[in-house]
Structure formats: structure tokens, C-alpha cells
N, C-alpha and C positions, 0 to 999 in steps of 0.2 A: 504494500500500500504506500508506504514512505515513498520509494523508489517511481511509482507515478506521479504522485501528487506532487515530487520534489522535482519533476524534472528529469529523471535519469535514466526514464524508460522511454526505448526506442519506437512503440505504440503511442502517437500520439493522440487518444483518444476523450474529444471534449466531455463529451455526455459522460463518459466511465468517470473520469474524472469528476466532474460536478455529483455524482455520485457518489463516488470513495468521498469524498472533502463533506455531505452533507449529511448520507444516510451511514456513517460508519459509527456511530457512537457505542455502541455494542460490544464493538471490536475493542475500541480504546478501553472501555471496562473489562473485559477480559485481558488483554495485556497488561495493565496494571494489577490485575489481581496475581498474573501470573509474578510479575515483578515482586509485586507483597509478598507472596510466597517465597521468589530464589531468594527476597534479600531478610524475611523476617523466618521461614520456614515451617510458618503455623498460622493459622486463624485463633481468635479468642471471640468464640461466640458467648451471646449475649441473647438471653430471654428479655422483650421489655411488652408491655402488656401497654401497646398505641390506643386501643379502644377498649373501654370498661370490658371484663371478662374475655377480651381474645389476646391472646400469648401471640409471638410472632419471634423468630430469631435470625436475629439477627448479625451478619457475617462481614461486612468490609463497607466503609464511612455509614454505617448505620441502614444500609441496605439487608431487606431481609433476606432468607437465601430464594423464596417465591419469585421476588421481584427481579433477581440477579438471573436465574434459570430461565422465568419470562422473557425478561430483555434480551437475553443474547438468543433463546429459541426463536424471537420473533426479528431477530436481526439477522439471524442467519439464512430463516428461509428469506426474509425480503431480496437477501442477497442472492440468494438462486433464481429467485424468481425475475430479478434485472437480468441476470448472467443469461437466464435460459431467452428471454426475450433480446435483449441485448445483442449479444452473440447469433442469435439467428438473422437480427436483421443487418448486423456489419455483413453476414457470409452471405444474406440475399441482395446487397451492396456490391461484393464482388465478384 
């Protein structure tokens, strides 16, 4: 991703581009988590009870693990779902 958006990939492609740069945020939360991990080696989860009677745990800046599994599940098909249409119409392009 860096490698596009920086410049350094020989694809210069706008739309993928404006893409990576706008719907990646998924991405950047999972990299960082992975980073928390090589550089802390653990989580410290945390029960905290957001609304009267519902528990919720929570795993990295106070996100719960629901929310973290959602977001990247729903980041990742987005991301297939551009790739699958994307790619079919660069190749009906050429």
C-alpha cells in the first residue's frame, strides 16, 4: 500500500489509488495492532460495562474486540469487492 500511494509503484493507477488513501483504514488498525504486539508482545484486556448491564472487552485504544473483528471483516471484503470490480474493468480497458 505505502509503495502506491508513495509513488514507487510502476502501476500508475488513479482510482486504486484514491482508494488505498481513502477506504484503507482497517488496514492501518490492523498494522498497528500488529506493531503493539512485535513491540509490547501482549494485549491487556479490559472488561468495562459502556451501557448499564452489558460487559464489552475491550483490547487496543479502548476498542472492543467486536468492533476490531467488524472493522477489519468489513474492510477487507470492501477491499475485494473494489479489487474484483476494479481489476475486471482495467482488463476490459485493455
Amino acid at each position: 500500500m505505502k509503495h502506491v500511494l508513495g509513488g514507487k509503484c510502476a502501476v500508475d493507477d488513479q482510482i486504486l489509488k484514491k482508494f488505498l488513501h481513502g477506504q484503507m483504514e482497517w488496514f492501518v488498525l490492523l498494522k498497528d495492532v500488529r506493531d503493539y504486539l512485535a513491540h509490547f508482545g501482549a494485549f491487556q484486556f479490559s472488561i468495562k460495562e459502556r451501557i448499564p448491564e452489558v460487559l464489552t472487552i475491550e483490547m487496543f485504544r479502548g476498542m472492543s474486540i467486536d468492533e476490531f473483528v467488524k472493522t477489519v471483516d468489513v474492510g477487507f471484503n470492501h477491499l475485494f469487492e473494489f479489487l474484483d470490480e476494479h481489476c475486471a474493468d482495467v482488463a476490459v480497458r485493455a
